[in-house]
C-alpha positions in Angstrom: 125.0 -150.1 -12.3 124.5 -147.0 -15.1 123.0 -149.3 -17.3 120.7 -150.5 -14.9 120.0 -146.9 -14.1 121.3 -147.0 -10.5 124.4 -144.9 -11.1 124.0 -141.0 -10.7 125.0 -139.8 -14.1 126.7 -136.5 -12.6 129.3 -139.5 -11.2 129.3 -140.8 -14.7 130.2 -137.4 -16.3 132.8 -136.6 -13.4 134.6 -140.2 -13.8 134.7 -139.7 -18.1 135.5 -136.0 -17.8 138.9 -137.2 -15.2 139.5 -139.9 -17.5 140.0 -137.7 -20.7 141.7 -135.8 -18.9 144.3 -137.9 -17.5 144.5 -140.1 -20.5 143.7 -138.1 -23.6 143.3 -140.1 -26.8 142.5 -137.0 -28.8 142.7 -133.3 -29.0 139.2 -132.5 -28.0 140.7 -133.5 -24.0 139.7 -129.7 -23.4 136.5 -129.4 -24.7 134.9 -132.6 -23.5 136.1 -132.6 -20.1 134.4 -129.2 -19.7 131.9 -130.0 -21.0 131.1 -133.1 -18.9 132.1 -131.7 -15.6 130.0 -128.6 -16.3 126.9 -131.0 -16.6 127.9 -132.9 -13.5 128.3 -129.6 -11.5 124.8 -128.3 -12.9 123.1 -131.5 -12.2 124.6 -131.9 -8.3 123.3 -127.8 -7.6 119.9 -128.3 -9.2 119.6 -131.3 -6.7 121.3 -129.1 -4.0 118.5 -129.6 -1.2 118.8 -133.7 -1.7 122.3 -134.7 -1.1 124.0 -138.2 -2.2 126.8 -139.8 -1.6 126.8 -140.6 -5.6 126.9 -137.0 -5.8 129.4 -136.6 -3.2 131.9 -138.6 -5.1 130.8 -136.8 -8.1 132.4 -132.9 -6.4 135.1 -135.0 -5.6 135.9 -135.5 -9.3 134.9 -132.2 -10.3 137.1 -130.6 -7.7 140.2 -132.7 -8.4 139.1 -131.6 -11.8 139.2 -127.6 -11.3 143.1 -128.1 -9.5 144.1 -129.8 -12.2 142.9 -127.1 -15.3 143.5 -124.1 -12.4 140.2 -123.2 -11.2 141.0 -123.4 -7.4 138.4 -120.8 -6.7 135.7 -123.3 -7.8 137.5 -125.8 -5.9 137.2 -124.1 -3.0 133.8 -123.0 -3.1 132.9 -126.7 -3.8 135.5 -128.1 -1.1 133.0 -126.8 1.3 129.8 -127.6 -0.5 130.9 -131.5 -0.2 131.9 -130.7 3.2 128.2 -130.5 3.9 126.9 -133.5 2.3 128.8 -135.2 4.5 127.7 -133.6 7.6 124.2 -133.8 5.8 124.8 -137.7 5.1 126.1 -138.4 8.7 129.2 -140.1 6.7 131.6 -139.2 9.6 129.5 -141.5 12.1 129.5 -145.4 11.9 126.1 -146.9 9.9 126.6 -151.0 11.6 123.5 -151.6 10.1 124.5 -151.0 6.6 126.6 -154.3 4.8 130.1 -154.2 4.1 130.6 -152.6 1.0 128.3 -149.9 1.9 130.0 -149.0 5.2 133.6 -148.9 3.4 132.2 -146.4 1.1 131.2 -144.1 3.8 134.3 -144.4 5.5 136.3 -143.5 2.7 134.0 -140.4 1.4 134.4 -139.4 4.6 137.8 -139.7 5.1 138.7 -138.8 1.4 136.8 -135.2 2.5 139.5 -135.0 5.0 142.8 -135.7 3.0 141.1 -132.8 0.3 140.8 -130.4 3.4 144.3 -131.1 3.8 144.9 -129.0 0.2 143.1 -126.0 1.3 143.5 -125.0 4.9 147.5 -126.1 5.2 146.9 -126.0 8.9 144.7 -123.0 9.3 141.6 -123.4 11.1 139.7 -120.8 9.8 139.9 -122.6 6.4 138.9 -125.7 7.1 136.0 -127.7 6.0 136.4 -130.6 8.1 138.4 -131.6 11.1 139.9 -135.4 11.5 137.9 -134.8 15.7 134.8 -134.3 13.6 135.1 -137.7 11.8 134.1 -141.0 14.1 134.4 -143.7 11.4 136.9 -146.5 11.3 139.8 -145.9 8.9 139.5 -147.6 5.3 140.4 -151.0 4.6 143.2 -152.8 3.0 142.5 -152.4 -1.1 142.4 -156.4 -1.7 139.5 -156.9 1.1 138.1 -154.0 -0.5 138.2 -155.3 -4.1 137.5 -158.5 -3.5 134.1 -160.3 -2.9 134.0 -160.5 0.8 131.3 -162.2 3.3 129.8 -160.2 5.9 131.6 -161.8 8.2 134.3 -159.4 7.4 132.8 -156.2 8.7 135.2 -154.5 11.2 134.9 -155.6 15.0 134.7 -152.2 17.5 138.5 -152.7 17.8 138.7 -151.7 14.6 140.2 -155.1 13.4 138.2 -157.7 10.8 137.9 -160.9 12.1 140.1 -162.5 9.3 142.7 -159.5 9.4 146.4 -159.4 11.3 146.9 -157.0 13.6 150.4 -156.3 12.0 148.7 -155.4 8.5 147.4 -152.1 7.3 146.2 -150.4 4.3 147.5 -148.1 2.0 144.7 -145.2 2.6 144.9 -145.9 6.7 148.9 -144.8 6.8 148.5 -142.0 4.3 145.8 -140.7 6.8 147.6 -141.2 9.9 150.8 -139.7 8.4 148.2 -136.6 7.0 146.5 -135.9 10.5 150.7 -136.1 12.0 151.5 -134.0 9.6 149.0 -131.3 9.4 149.1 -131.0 13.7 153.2 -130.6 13.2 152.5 -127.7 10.4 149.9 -126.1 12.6 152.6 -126.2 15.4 154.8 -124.3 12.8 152.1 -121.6 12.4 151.4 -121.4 16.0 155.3 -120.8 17.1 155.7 -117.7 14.6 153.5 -115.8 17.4 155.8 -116.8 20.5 159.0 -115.1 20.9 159.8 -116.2 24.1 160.7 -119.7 25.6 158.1 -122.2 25.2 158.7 -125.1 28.4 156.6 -128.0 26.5 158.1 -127.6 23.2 160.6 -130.3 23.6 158.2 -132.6 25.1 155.7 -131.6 22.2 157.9 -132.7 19.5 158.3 -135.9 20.9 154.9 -137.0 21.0 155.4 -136.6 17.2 158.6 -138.4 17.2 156.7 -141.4 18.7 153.7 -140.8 16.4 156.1 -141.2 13.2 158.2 -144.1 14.7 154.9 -145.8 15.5 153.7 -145.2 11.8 157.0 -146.5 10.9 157.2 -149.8 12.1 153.1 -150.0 11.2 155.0 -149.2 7.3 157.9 -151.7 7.5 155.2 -154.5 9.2 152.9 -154.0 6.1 155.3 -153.1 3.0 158.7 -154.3 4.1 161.7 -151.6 5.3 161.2 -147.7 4.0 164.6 -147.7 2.4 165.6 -146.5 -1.3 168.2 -148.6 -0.5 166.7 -151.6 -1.1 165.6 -152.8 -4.9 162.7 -151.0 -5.8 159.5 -150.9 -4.5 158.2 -153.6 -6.2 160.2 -156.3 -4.6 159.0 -155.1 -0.9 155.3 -155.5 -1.1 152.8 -157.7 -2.3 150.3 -155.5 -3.7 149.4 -155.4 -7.0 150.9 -152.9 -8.8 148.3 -150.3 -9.4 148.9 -149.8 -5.4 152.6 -148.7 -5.9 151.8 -144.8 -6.1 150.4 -144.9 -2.8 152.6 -147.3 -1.4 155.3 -144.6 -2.3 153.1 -142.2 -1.2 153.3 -143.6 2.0 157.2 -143.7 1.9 157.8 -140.0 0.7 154.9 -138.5 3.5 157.1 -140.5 6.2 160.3 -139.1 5.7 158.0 -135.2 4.7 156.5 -135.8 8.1 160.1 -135.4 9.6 161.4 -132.9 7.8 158.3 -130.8 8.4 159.2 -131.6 12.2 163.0 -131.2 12.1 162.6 -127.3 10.2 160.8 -126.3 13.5 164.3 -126.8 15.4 166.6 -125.5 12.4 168.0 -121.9 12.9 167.9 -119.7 10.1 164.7 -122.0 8.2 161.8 -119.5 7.3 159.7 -122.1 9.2 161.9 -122.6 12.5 160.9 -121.0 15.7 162.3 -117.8 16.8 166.1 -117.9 18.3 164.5 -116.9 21.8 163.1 -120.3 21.7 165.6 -122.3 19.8 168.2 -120.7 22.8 166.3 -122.1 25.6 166.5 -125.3 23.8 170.2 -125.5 22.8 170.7 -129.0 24.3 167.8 -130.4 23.3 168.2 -133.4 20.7 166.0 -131.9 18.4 168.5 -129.1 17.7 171.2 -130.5 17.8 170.0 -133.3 14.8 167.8 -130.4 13.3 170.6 -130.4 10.6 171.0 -134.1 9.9 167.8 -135.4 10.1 166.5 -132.1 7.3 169.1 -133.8 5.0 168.3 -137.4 5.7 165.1 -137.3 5.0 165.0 -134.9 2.3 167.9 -136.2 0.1 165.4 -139.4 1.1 162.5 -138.5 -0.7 164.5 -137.2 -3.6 166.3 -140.5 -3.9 163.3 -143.0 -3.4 161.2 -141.0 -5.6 163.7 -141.0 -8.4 164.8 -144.9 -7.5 161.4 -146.0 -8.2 159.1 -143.4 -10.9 159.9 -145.4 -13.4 157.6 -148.9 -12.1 154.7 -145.9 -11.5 152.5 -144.3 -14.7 152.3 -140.5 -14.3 148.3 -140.4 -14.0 149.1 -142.2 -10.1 151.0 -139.7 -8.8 149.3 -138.0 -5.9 149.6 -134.2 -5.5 151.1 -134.9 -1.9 154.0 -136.8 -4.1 154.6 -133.2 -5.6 154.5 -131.1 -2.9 156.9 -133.5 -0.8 159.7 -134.0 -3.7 158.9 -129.7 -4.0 159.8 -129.2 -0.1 162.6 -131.8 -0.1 164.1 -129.9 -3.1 164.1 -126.4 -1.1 165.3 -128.1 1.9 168.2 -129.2 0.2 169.0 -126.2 -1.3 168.3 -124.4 1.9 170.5 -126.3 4.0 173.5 -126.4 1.5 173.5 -122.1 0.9 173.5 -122.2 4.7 176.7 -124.3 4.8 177.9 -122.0 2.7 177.1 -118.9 4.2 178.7 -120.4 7.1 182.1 -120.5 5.5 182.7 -124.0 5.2 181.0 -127.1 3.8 179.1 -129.1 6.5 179.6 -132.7 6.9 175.7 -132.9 7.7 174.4 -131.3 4.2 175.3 -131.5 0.8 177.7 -129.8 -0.9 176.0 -127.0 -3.3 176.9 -128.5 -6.2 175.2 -131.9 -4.9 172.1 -129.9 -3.4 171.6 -128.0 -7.2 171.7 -131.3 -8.9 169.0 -132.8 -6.0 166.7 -130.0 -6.9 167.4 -130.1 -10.6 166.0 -133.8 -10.9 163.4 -133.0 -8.5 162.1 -130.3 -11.2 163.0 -133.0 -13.6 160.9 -134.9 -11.9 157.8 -132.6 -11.2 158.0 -131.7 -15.0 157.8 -134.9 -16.7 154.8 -136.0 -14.5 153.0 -132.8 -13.2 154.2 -130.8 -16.2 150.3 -130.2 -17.5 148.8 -130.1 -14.3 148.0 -126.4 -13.2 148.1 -127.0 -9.3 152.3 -127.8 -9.6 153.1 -124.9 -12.2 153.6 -122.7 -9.1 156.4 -125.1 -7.8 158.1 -126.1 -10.8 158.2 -122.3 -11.6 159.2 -121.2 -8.1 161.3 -124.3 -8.1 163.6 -122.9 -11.6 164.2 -119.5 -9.6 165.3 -121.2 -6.0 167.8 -123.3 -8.5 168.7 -120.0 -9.9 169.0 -117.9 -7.2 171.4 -120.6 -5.0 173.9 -120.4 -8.1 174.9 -117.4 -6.6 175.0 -116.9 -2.6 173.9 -113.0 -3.2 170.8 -113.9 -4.7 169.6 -116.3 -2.1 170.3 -114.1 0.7 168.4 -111.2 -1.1 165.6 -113.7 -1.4 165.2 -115.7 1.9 165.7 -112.9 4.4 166.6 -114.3 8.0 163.7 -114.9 9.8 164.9 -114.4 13.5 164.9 -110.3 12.2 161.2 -110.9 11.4 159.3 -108.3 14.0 156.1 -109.1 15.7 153.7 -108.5 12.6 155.7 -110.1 10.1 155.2 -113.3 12.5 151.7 -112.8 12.2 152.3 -112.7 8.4 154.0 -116.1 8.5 151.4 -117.7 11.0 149.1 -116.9 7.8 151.2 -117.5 4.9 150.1 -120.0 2.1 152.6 -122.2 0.4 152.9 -121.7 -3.1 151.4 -124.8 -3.7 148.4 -124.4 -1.7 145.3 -124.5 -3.7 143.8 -121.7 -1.3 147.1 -119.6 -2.3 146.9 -120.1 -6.2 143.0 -119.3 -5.9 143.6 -115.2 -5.6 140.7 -114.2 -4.1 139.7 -110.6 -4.1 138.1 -108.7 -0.8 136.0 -106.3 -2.7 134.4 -104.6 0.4 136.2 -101.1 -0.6 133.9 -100.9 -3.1 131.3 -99.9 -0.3 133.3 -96.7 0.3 132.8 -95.7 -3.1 
């Protein structure tokens, strides 16, 4: 298509500029990459007023590019300059008069605009540049439908099924968006709790409407890539996929079991993210604290273990940032649950013992080094990562660092309804409110 002059040449320079990045052949990876994406970005704004979806997936690029090299400011400010060219495009509507191919590559700009929200407003509204209500397109396909020459007999029925595609079967990018939208309405739960300090009647009813979300998800995972175990060979041997697919296909595993652990936290006194006692009191029978424990180490020790089982069949250039920050929060949770065992005065049965939780999170940050070691967005978390592994060697330091957060009064609530994680890309941005200069 470039050669026959129908490719937009600011997609061009984002798609070489990502390349040389990820897959330097030379010591110039700096130079050209800025290079190139600096042309892409000045060609997209001098075209501001005519938006494409060539130039769309162009700012995609050139976003993913800033996180990577640490401009999340410029991120940011672009995040929500793609944002528009979808609204500007309609991409979040169905076009039935468009072929195949061109409807799929709606759908997924559209959707791929979503999962970046997901890296910027970590469940806070007023961030957001796009809400998964706002978007009224059919999820992506499968990958081999879409890579494949297909007829236009294929085109998706209203049910949302093609006509030649079992009902059982789904694709990669359709679970990683399900599990997304799951998990960002479970972290905006989160947020929303740190306000309430009194009983809240629903809750337990609440967090089983996710439960049911994630087991539906599940059995939508085992029917399409065979059972989410680690226990089982590798990942290879449980799907048929070719195996450039295999990072999201683990994607998919780790965002599962992240999905629960985000969910369980919620119910587990003495977590900076669980609700307040007044509410975990009320609830004292209910199922969700009671397991709050076991299912945190389940499914973290999980990810660890399935991450670890199976990085090795994966290059490092396919690893998703959601990969990081799960095998990040898996690695605190670990920690976390084994220095309250121990606080506790004896070692219990449904956490690791320290020693087994410091060597989890040590091959986590293993982990995150060997294959996010040059990327800017995951120095935060390798870093902060070092000192949690630190600070748990000895119980004085953790306590002095994780103050309980049942003491937290009213405004510090409010300050963890608004905290950013240290791997948010908002976070590591460091923006500056200026306006005192006016009272100068």
């Amino acid at each position: 298509m470039y050669s026959e002059k129908r490719l937009e040449e600011s997609l061009v320079l984002a798609i070489c500029a990502i390349v040389n990045l990820r897959c330097p052949f030379s010591g110039r990876v700096s130079y050209d990459s800025a290079f190139w994406i600096a042309r892409a970005e000045s060609r997209i704004l001098n075209q501001l007023e005519r938006p494409s979806i060539f130039h769309l997936q162009a700012l995609f690029l050139i976003i993913h590019y800033h996180a990577e090299v640490g401009g999340f400011g410029r991120a940011f400010m672009l995040a929500s300059l793609a944002s528009r060219q979808v609204t500007a495009l309609r991409l979040n509507h169905e076009s039935p008069h468009l072929g195949f191919v061109a409807q799929e590559t709606r759908r997924r700009a559209a959707w791929t605009m979503a999962l970046l929200d997901g890296y910027f407003s970590v469940g806070l509204p007023g961030y957001s540049t796009i809400d998964y209500g706002e978007i009224y397109q059919q999820f992506p396909c499968r990958e081999e439908m879409f890579g494949s020459p297909i007829p236009e007999c294929m085109i998706r029925r209203p049910s949302g099924l093609p006509t030649d595609q079992s009902p059982t079967l789904h694709g990669t990018l359709e679970l990683i968006l399900r599990l997304s939208k799951v998990r960002r309405d479970i972290i905006r739960l989160t947020r929303q709790l740190a306000l309430v300090e009194q009983p809240v009647v629903d809750l337990d009813a609440i967090a089983r409407g996710f439960q049911t979300s994630l087991l539906q998800i599940g059995a939508q995972i085992t029917a399409s890539f065979g059972t989410p175990s680690p226990s089982h060979d590798n990942l290879q041997s449980q799907t048929q996929l070719p195996s450039r697919w295999l990072g999201r296909v683990l994607e998919i595993r780790v965002a599962w079991h992240q999905a629960h652990c985000d969910l369980a936290r919620i119910f587990l006194a003495g977590h900076p993210s669980a609700a307040s006692l007044a509410i975990l009191d009320s609830l004292s029978s209910s199922p969700f604290v009671l397991q709050a424990r076991d299912k945190c180490h389940q499914h973290s020790a999980c990810i660890i273990d399935f991450i670890l089982h199976n990085e090795a069949l994966i290059p490092p250039t396919f690893f998703s940032v959601d990969i990081a920050r799960c095998v990040y929060h898996a690695a605190r949770l670990c920690l976390h649950l084994a220095g309250d065992s121990g606080q506790r005065g004896s070692e219990d049965s449904l956490s690791s013992s320290p020693g087994t939780a410091l060597e989890q999170a040590s091959l986590a940050g293993a982990f995150l080094q060997r294959n996010f070691g040059r990327a800017a967005h995951a120095k935060g978390m390798i870093s902060d990562l070092k000192v949690w592994i630190e600070a748990c060697s000895s119980p004085q330091s953790k306590e002095a660092r994780e103050p309980n957060p049942d003491r937290l009064t009213g405004s510090d609530g409010f300050e963890r309804h608004h905290q950013l994680a240290v791997h948010s890309l908002l976070h590591q941005a460091e923006f500056v409110d200026d306006s005192y200069l006016y009272d100068g």
